[in-house]
C-alpha positions as CSV (number, residue, x, y, z in Angstrom):
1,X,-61.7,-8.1,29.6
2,X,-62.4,-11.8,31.2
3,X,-59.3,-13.0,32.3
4,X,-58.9,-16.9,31.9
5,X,-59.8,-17.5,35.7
6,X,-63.2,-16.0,35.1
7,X,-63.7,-18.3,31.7
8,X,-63.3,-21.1,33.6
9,X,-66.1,-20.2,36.3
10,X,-68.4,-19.5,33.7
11,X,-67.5,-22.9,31.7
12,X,-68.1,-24.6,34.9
13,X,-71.5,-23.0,35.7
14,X,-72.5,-23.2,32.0
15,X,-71.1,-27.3,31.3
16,X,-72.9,-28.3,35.3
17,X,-76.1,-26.2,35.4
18,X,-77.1,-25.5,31.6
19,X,-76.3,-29.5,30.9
20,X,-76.9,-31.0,34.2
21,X,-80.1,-29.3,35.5
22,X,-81.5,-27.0,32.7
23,X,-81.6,-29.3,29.5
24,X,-82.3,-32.7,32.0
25,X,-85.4,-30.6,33.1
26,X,-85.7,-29.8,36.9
27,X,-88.5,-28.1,37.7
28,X,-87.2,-24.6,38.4
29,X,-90.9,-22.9,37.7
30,X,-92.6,-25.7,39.3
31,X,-90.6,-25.8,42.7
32,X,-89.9,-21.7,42.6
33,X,-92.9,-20.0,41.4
34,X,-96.0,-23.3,41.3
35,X,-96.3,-23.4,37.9
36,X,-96.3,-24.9,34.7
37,X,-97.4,-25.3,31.5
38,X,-100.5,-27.3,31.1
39,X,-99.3,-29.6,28.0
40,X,-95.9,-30.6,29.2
41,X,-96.9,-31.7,32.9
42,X,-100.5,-32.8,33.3
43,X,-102.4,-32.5,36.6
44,X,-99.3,-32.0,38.4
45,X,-99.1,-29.7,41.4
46,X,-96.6,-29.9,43.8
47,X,-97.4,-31.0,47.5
48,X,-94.7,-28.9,48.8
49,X,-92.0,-26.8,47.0
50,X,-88.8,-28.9,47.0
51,X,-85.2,-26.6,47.2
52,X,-83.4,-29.2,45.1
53,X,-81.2,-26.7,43.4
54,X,-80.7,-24.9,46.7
55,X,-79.4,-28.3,48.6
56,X,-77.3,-29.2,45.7
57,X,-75.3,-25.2,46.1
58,X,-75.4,-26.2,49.6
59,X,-73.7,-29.4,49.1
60,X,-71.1,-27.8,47.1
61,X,-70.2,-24.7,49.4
62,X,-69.8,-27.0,52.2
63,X,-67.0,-28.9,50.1
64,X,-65.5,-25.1,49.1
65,X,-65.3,-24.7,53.0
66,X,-64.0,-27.7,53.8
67,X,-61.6,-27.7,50.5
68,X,-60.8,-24.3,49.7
69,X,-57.6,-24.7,47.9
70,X,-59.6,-26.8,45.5
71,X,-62.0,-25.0,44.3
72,X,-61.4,-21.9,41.9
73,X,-64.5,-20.1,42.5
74,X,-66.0,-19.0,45.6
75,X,-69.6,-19.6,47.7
76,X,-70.5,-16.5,46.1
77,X,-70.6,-17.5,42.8
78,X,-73.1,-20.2,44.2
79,X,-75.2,-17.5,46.4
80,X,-75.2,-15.2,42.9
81,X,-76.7,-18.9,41.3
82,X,-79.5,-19.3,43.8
83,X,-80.3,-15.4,43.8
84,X,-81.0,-15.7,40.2
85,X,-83.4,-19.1,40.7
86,X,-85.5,-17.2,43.2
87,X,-85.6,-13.6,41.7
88,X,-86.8,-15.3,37.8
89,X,-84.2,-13.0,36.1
90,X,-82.6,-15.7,34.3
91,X,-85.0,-17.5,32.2
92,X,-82.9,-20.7,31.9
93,X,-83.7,-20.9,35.8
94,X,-87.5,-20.7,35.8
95,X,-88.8,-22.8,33.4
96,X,-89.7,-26.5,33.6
97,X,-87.7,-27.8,30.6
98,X,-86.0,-26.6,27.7
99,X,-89.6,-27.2,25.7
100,X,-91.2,-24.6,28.4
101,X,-88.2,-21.8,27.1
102,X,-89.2,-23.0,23.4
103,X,-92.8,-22.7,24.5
104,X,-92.7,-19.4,26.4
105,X,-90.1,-17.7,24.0
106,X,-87.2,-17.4,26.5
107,X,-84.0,-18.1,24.8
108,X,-81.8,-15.5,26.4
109,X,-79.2,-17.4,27.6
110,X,-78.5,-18.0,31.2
111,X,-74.8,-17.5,31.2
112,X,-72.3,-15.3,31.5
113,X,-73.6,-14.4,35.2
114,X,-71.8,-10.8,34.1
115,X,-74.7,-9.9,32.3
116,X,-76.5,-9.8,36.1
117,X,-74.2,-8.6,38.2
118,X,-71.6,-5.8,38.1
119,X,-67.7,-6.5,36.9
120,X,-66.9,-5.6,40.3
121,X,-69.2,-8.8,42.3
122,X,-68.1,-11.0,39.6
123,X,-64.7,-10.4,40.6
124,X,-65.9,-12.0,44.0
125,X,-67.1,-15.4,42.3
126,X,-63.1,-16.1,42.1
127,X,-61.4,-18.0,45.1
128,X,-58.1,-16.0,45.8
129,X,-57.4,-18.9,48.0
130,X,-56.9,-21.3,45.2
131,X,-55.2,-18.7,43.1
132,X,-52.7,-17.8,45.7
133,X,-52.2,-21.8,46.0
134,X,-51.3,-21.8,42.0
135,X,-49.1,-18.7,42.1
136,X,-47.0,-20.4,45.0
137,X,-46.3,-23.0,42.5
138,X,-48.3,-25.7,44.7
139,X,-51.3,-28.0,43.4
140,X,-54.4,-28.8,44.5
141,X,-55.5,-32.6,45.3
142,X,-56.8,-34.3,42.2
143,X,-59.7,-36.3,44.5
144,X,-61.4,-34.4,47.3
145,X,-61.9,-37.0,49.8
146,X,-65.0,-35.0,51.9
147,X,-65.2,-35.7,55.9
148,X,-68.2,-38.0,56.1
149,X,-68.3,-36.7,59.6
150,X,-71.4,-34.9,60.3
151,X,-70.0,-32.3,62.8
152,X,-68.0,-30.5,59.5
153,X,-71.1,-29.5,58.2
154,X,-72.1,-26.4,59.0
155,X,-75.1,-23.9,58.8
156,X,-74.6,-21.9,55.5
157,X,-74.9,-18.5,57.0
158,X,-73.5,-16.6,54.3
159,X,-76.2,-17.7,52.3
160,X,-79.2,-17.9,54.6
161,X,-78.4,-15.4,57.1
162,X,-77.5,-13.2,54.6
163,X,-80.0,-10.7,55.2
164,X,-80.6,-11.1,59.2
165,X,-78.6,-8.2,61.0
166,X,-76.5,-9.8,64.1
167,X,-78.0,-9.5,67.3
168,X,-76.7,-8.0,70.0
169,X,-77.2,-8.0,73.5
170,X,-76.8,-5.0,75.5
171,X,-76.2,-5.5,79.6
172,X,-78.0,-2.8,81.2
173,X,-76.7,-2.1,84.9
């Protein structure tokens, strides 16, 4: 069973990415993959591939880092998001427009992100920091004001160091 906290993270990916960045057509299949289909986007091939999508998740775990009790899901519901851009599992996530899904016959539907990933990770796309905040009775700050002070941004390890294994130095005597 989904419990209402878990609606609400889906609702949010669904209403920002399926409206905001799926239907208005960003390139997905274009900037991921270099391609496209023929009839939709003439003689176009991209110079360099642009990580739009990935930027914008970056943008928005910075302000879950810098505004945790604000946000009810976590930087790993945004990680799970870029994960499915780059892998092409989701077909909402690799085409160039909705006329591309039409085109290619991909109408599976993006959303839930359960159908992906395990009950057990998609308990981790919750942020227990915010929940705790509600359960003590306190609420969160209608208008996050972000620092517009560049040293509170910070490399996004968890995202793009994900995979490196820490070094370590070892003092030999």
């Amino acid at each position: 069973m989904v419990s209402t906290h878990q609606q609400w993270c889906h609702h949010w990916c669904s209403a920002l990415i399926e409206k905001e960045w799926i239907a208005l057509g960003h390139p997905f299949g274009l900037n991921m993959f270099g391609c496209t289909l023929i009839a939709t986007i003439p003689h176009s091939r991209p110079k360099a591939c642009t990580a739009t999508f990935l930027l914008f998740l970056d943008c928005v775990a910075q302000l879950i880092r810098l505004n945790p009790l604000s946000f009810e899901y976590s930087h790993y519901l945004l990680i799970a998001l870029w994960d499915l851009s780059i892998t092409g599992l989701a077909s909402g996530l690799t085409c160039n427009s909705v006329n591309d899904r039409l085109t290619l016959c991909k109408t599976a539907p993006t959303f839930p992100l359960s159908q992906y990933y395990t009950p057990k990770y998609c308990l981790m796309f919750t942020n227990v920091l915010y929940s705790a905040n509600l359960l003590l009775g306190f609420e969160s700050v209608p208008v996050i004001r972000p620092s517009s002070s560049p040293i509170d941004v910070q490399f996004w390890d968890e995202c793009y160091l994900r995979w490196v294994q820490p070094a370590s130095i070892a003092v030999i005597f």
